[in-house]
N, C-alpha and C positions, 0 to 999 in steps of 0.2 A: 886295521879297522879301529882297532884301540885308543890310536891319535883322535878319531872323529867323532870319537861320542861326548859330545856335548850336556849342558842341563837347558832343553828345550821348555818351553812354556807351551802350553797345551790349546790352541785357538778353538778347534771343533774339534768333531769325530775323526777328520783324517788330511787336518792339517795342522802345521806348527810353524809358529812364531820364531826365529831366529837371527844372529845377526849373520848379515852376506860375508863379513870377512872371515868367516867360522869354516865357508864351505864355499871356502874359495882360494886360489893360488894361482899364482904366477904364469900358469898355465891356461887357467881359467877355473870356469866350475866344476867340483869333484863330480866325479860319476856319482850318477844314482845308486848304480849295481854295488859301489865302494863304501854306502855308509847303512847303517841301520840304526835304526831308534827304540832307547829299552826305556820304557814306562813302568810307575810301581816297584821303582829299585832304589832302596837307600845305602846300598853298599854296593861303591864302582866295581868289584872283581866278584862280587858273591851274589846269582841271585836268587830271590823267594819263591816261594808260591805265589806270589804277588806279581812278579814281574812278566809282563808279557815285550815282545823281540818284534817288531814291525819292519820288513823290507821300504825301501824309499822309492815310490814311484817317478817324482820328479822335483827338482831342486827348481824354487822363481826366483831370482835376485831381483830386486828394483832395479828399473832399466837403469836409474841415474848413479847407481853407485860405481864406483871406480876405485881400484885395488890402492892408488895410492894416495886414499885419503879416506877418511870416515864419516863422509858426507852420504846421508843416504844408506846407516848402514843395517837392513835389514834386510828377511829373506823369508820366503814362506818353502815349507817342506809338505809334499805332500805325497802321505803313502801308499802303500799298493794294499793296502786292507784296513777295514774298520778296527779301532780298538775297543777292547770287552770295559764297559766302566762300570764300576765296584767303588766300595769305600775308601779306596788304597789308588784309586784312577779317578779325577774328575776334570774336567774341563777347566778354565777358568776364563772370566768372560773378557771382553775385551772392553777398552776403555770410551764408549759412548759419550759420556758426559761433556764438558765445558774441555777444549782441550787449551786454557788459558793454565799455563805454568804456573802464576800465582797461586790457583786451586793446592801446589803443593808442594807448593817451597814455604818450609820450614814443617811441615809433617814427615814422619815415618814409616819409611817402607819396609818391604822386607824381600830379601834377594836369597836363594841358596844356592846351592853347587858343589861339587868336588874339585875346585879349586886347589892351588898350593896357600897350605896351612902357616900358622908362625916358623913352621921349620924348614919351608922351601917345599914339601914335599906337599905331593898330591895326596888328596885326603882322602882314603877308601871310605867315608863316611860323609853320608849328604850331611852339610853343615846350612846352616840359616844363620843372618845376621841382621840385624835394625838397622838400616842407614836412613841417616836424615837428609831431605833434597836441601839445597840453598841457590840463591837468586843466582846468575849466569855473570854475574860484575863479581861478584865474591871468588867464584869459580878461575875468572879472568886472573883478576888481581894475586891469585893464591899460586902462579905460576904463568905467568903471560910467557915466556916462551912453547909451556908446552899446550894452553889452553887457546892461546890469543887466536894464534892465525888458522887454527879450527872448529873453534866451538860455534854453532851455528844454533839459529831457532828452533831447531829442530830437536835438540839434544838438553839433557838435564844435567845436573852435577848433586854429585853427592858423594856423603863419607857417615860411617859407624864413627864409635866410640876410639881412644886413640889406641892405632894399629888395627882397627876394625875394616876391613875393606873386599871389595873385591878382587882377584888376581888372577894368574896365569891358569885357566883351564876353566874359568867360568866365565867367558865370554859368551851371548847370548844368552845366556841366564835374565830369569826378567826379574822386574821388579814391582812387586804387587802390593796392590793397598786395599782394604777392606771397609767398604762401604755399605753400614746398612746389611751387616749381617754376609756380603756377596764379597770374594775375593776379583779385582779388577787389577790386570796387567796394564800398567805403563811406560815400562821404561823395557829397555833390554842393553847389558853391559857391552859396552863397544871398547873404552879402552882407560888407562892408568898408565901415569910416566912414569917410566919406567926408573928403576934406582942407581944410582949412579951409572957407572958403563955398564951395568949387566944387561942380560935381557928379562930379567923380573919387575914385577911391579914395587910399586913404591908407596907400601899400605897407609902411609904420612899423608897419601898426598891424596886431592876428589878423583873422582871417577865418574867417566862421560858416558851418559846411558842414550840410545838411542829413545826419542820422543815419539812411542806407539802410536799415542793421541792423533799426531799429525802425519801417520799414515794409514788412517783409518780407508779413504777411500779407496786407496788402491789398493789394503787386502780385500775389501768387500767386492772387487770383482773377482776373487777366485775362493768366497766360500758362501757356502747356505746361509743367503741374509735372517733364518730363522732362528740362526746362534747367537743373533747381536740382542743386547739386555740395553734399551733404551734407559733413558733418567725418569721417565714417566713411570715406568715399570720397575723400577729398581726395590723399593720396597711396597709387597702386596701386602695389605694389610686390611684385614677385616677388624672393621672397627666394632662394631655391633658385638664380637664377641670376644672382643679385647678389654669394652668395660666391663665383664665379667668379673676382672683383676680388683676391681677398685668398689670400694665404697664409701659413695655420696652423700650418705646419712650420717656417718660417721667423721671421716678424714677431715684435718686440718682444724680440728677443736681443740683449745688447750686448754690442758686440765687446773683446774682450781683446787691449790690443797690450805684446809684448817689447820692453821699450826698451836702448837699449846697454849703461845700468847695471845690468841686471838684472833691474828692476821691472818689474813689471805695471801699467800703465793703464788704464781703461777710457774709453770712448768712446760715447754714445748717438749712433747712428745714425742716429736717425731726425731729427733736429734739423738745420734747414735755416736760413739768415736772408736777408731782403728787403731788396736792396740798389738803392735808384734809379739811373737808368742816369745814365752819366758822375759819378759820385762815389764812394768809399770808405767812405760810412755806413752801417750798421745798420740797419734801419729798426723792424724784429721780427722774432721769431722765428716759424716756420713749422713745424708739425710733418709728416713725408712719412707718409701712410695707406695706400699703394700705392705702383708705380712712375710711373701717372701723376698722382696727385694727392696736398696737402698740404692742410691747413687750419690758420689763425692769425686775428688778431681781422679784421675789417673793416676798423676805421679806418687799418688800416697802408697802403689801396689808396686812400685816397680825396685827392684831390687840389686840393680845393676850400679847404683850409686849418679845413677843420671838425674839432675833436676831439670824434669819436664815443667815448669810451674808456670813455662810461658808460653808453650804449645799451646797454636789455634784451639786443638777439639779435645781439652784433659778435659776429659769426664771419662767415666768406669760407673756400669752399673754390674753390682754386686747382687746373687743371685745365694742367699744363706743356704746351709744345708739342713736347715731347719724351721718351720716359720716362727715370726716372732709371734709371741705370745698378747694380742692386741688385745684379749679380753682386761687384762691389768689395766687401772688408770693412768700408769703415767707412760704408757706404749701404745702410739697410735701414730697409723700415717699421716703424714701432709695430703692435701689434694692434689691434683697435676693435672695442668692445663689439656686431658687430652679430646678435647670435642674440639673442632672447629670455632666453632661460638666461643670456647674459655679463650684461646690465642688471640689477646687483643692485644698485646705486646703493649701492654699497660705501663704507664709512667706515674697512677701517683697509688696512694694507698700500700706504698710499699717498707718493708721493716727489715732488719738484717738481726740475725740470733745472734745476741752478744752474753757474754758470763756477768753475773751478780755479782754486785762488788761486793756484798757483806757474804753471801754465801754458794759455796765453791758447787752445791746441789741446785742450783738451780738459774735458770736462762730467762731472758728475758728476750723480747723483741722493741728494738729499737728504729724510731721513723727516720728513712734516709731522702736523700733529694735524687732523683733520675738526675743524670749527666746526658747531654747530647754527646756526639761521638766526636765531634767538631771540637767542641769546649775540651772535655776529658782529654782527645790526644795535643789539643795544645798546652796543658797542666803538662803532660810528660813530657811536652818537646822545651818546657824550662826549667826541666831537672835534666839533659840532654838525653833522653830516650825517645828513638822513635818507637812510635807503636801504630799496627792498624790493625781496629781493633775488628773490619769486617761487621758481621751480621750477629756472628756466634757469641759476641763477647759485649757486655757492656759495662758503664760504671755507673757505680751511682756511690752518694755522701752524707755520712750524719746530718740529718737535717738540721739542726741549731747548735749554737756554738755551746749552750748549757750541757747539752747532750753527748757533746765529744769529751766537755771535762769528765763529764760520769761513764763513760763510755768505758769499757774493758772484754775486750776483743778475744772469744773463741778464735782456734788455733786453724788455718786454713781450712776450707770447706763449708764453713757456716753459710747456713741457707740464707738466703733472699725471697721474701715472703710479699704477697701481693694479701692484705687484707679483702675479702667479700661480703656482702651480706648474703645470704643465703636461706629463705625460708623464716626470714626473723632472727637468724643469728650468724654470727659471725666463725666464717670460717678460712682458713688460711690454704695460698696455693701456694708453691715454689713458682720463682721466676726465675733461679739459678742459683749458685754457689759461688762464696771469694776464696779467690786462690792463694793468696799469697799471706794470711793471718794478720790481713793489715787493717780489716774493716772497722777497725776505729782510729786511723792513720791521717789524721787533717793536718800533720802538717809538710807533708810529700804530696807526692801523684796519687792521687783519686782512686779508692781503692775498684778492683776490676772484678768483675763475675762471669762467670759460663751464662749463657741465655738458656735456659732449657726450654724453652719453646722451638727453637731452632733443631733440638736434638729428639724430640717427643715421637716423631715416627721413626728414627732409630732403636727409640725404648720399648715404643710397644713393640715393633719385628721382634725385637729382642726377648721379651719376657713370654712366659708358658704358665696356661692355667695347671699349678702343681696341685697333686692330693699327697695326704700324707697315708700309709698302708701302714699296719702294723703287719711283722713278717719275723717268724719263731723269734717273740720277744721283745722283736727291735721293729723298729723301726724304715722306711724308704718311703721314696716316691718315686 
């Protein structure tokens, strides 16, 4: 029974996602009666309170699949009772959306299992890992004997960090990406060349996941079409009480300060930076959207030594555990585009937060030029990088060549600001963030920003009207 317990992905109430070669042999399909299924268990040989033990009603293979080869390699499980879902049990939905592979090649997913670990050995402890997909020519190239003569449309490739991979015991294991707050399976682990003559895998080398996407309609004949999470539906969002978060009277004002010579200053406010704990660095900049949340890229949080700086969707909204204190002058949020009517994916009246050149306290905004997506990726294709830059990302450039000399560029993340007039004065919105600390960089490739218009119904899903409680002494929300 041992051999057949798999890491299943969870489709409905009482059916599962798997791959056909998992529960299948030479024989044919295992008996029903021979396998069972343990949900709510993170330890293979020990289980919780958590865990509940489900008999198998009946095993579906795809008609098309064939034992010797991994065309087609998927299978639906389905059992002889409902499962009880709790905290520790939940569904995860299936992949509705655009089933165009581009959508995620070169993002990350995330796969777990009891798998065999760096030691060979099967891991009594469910383990997770980050693998990134890549395009199916890279997949090829990176092993055309073992990729060429079967990797099909149907199938993805991907690999973790090096030695990061899937292996021997988490086959059907899926792979899921997080969209908009909702976890969506896509893939399911089908196979890894194996290492030299053994029969293990080969954690160096990609790993071919079966393409969910592209069997969406034949599991929809054997489950309750009321489980499937459309792209219409994907994030519910009540807006009416989402700008509750924000305020319009205030946001995106910058503050003007008297200094003892006389002069006037100015000071964006909204500009925060991410500093690791026990050091004096930098890390990036963070823009504050609220009093209790900011957003800056992704990669500035992640701690594995990976530079994300080129990933489609780096942004990370940052959620304090404290709110910022907005009453002060020189703390206050940007505005954000989040009505309908604000998304006008605006191209001029826009500025980029750049640092003072005489002083180290204070930021300035400087006017850039919109880049079309046309122009910007052919600047990068004559420094030899391809890029596409999609919908998420755009560029834009110091607008005069005075202004590049004076120009002195905050550290990745600096906001991209869309000036307004608003009520008789001027107030500032975010239109995104540069990633790479190069927004005063005219003489390369066009420096690149996040679109945050594109990400704005991810942010609001995302944020909660917090109160602050005082509680014996301290502090919660």
């Amino acid at each position: 029974m041992a051999d057949f317990i798999e890491t299943y992905s969870l489709c409905c109430f009482i059916n599962f996602l798997q791959a056909s070669h998992c529960v299948h042999t030479q024989r044919g399909v295992i008996s029903a009666a021979h396998v069972s299924v343990h949900v709510g268990q993170i330890h293979l040989k020990k289980a919780s309170e958590y865990t509940q033990i489900h008999g198998v009603q009946e095993i579906i293979l795809h008609p098309q699949f064939r034992s010797n080869s991994f065309n087609n390699d998927i299978a639906l499980i389905k059992l002889n009772s409902n499962i009880t879902m709790n905290k520790y049990v939940q569904p995860v939905c299936l992949w509705t959306m655009d089933s165009n592979q581009e959508m995620i090649v070169g993002k990350n997913g995330t796969i777990v299992g009891f798998g065999l670990n760096e030691q060979d050995v099967v891991s009594d402890q469910l383990k997770q890992a980050l693998i990134g997909v890549i395009d199916p020519l890279t997949c090829i190239a990176s092993d055309r004997a073992a990729f060429g003569p079967v990797l099909t449309s149907d199938m993805f490739c991907g690999k973790g960090q090096t030695g990061v991979s899937a292996c021997n015991g988490d086959s059907g294991g899926g792979m899921f990406f997080e969209v908009g707050g909702k976890w969506f399976v896509r893939g399911l682990v089908s196979f890894t060349p194996l290492r030299g003559n053994t029969r293990l895998c080969d954690p160096l080398k990609y790993t071919a996941y079966t393409d969910v996407a592209k069997y969406l309609e034949w599991i929809k004949k054997y489950i309750d079409q009321r489980v499937l999470s459309f792209e219409s539906d994907v994030l519910n969002i009540d807006y009416e009480e989402k700008l509750r978060l924000f305020n319009f009277k205030t946001c995106g004002v910058i503050s003007a300060i008297d200094t003892i010579d006389g002069t006037t200053k100015w000071k964006l406010p909204w500009i925060g930076f991410v500093t690791p704990q026990n050091t004096n660095e930098y890390r990036c900049v963070v823009t504050l959207i609220s009093e209790w949340y900011a957003v800056g890229p992704a990669h500035c949080f992640r701690n594995d030594g990976d530079d994300s700086s080129n990933i489609e969707d780096n942004i990370a909204l940052i959620e304090l555990l404290a709110p910022a204190d907005t009453t002060l002058p020189y703390v206050k949020p940007i505005c954000l585009p989040v009505t309908a009517e604000l998304r006008t994916n605006a191209k001029t009246n826009l500025h980029v937060a750049t640092d003072s050149t005489t002083d180290e306290h204070y930021y300035k905004n400087m006017p850039v030029r919109y880049l079309e997506s046309a122009e910007c990726m052919k600047q990068y294709t004559k420094q030899n990088i391809t890029l596409n830059l999609g919908n998420n990302r755009l560029c834009a450039e110091i607008a005069s060549k005075q202004d590049e000399q004076n120009c002195k560029p905050l550290i990745e993340g600096s906001p991209l600001q869309e000036m307004k007039i608003v009520g008789g004065k001027e107030q500032y919105f975010l239109r995104g963030f540069e990633l790479h600390g190069r927004a005063c960089d005219y003489e390369s490739a066009p420096p690149m920003y996040i679109n945050i218009e594109r990400y704005m119904d991810w942010i609001l899903y995302n944020m909660k009207y917090n109160v602050l409680e005082e509680v014996d002494g301290g502090f919660s929300y």
